[in-house]
C-alpha positions as CSV (number, residue, x, y, z in Angstrom):
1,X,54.7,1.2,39.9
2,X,57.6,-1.1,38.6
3,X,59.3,1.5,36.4
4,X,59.2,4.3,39.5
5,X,62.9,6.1,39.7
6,X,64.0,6.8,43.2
7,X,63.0,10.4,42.4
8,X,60.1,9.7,41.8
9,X,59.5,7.8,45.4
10,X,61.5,10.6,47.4
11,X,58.9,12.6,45.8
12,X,56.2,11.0,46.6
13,X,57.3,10.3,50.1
14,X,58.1,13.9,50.5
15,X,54.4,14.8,49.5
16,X,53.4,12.0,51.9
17,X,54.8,13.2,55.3
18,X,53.9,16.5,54.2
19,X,50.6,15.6,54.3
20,X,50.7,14.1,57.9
21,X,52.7,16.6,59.2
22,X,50.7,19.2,57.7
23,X,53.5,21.1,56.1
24,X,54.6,21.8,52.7
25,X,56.8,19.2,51.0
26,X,59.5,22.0,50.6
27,X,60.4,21.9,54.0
28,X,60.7,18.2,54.1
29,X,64.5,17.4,54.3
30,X,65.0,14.3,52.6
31,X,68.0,12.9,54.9
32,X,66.8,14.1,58.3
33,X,65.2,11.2,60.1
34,X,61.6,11.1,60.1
35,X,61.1,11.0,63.7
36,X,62.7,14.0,64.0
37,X,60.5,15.9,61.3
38,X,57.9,14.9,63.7
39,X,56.3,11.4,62.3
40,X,55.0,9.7,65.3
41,X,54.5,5.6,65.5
42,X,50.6,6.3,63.8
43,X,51.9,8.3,60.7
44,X,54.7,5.8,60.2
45,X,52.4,2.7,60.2
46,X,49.8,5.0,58.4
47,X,53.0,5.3,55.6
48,X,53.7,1.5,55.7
49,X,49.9,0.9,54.4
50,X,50.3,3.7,51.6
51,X,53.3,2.4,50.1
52,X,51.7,-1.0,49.8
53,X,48.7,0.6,48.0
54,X,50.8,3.3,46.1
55,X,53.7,0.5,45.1
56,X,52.1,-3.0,45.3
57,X,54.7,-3.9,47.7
58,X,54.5,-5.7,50.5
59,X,56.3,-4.2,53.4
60,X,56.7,-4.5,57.3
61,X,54.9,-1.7,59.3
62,X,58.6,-0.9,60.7
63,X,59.8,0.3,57.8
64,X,59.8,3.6,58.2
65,X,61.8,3.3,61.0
66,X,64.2,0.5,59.5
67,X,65.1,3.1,56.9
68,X,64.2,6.3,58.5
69,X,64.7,8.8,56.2
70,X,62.9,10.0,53.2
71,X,66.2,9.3,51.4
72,X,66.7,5.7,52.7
73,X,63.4,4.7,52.6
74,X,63.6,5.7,48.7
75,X,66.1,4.1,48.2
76,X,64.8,0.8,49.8
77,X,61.5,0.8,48.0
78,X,63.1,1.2,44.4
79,X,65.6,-1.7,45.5
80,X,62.8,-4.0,46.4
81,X,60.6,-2.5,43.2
82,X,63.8,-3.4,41.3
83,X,64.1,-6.9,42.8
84,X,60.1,-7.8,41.9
């Protein structure tokens, strides 16, 4: 997904831990840490694999908690989609 706008990731993030947390992406706040939302070690490593598949990136399975927000972690993945 080279031409994905950072949007367009939080977005898709958003929907993501919604889906793990079993809550509905509106009450996902984008700059509260995800650890904090409730993501556990699992979910996040569980995320690291879907953004591989979802942006044919290759990325560490700390990285949601190298960027830990929804915002940061955005913002990271369009950076390295932008770099590739």
């Amino acid at each position: 997904m080279p031409t994905a706008t950072t949007a367009t990731i939080r977005q898709w993030l958003t929907a993501r831990v919604a889906h793990y947390l079993e809550r509905p992406p509106a009450e996902i706040d984008q700059h509260t840490p995800l650890v904090e939302l409730g993501l556990d070690s699992v979910y996040a490593m569980t995320l690291s694999g879907d953004v591989e598949e979802e942006f044919d990136l290759l990325v560490e399975p700390t990285v949601a908690w190298d960027h830990p927000t929804v915002a940061a972690l955005a913002d990271f993945l369009h950076d390295q989609l932008a770099s590739s």
